[in-house]
N, C-alpha and C positions, 0 to 999 in steps of 0.2 A: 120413713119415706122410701115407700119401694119401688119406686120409679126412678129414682135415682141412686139408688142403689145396683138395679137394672144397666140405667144408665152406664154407669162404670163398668159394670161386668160387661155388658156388649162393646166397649170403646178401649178396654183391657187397661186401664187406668187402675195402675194396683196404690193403697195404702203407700203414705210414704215417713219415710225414718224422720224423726227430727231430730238430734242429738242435742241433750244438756248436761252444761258440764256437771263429771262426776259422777255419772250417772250410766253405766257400762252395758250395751246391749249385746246379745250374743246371738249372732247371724248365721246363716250357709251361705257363701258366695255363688250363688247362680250362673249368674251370666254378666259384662261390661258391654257398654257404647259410651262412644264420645257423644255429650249433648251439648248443645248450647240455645239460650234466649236472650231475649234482652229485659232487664229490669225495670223497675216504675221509672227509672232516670233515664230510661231506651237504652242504657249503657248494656255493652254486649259480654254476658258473662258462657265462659266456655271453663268445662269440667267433665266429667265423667258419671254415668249414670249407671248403677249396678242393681242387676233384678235380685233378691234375697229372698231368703224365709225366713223367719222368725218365729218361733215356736209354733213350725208347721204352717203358719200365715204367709203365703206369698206379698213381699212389698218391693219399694225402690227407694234409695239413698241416692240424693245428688252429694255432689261435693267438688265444687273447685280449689277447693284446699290441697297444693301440692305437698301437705306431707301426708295427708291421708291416703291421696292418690298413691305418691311414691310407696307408701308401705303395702298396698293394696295389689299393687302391680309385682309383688312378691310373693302373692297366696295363689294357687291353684285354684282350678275352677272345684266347686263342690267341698270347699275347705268350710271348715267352722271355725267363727274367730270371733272375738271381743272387741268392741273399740270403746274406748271411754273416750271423751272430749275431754282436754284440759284445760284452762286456763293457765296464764304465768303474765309477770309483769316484765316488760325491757325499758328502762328508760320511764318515762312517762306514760307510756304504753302498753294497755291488755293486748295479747298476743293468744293466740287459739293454737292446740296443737291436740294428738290422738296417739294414743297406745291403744297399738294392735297385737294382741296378744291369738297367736293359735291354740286352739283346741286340740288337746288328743282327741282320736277316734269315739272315742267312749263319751265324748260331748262332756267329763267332769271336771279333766283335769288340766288346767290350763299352763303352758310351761312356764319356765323362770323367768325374769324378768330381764335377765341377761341375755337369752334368747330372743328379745322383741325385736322388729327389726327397726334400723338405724333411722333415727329423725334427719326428715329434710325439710327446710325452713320453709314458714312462707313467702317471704323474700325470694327466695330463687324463682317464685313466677313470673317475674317480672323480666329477668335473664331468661327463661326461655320462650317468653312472647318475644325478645328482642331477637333470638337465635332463628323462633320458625320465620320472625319477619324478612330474615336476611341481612338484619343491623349488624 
């Protein structure tokens, strides 16, 4: 369908990440913006929107997941990095979380695992919607 293929290309609508657990893609961080919409529920979802490549393809990763974010807000611009999605159980509860692992320069060698940087839950989104509110 080359018209809508067209379409994208004129309205700059690049390809977008889906991440599944386990499943570790390896990026160039481009560029960041704050995005936000509203869901099928019109509930208003606010996160971060990051331009990428991926083997040379320019795409976009949403993610309102503060510990993606928080690890994310640790990479330079033009970094190459890994994130797997993981799953974990708390309680009765599936929980989502992301190792972001940096790339050496050479795109092969990915550092130790003691290098990763530090998880921040998803539960702290809630504490800082309640901080920018002014609660």
């Amino acid at each position: 369908m080359e018209k809508s293929k067209q379409f994208l290309k004129d309205h700059g609508i690049l390809p977008r990440i889906s991440f599944e657990k386990g499943k570790p893609r390896t990026v160039k961080i481009i560029d960041e913006k704050p995005e936000s919409f509203n869901d099928k529920d019109d509930k208003l979802v606010e996160g971060m929107k990051y331009k990428v490549t991926e083997n040379g393809e320019p795409k976009t990763v949403f993610s309102s997941a503060v510990s993606l974010i928080s690890k994310l807000a640790e990479i330079e611009p033009d970094s190459v990095v890994t994130i797997t999605q993981r799953g974990y159980k708390q309680g009765d509860e599936w929980r989502t979380t992301y190792d972001v692992v940096s790339v050496i320069d050479d795109g092969e060698m990915p550092k130790s695992p003691k290098e990763e940087i530090p998880i921040v839950e998803d539960n702290v989104k809630e504490e800082v919607k309640r901080e920018a509110a002014g609660l």
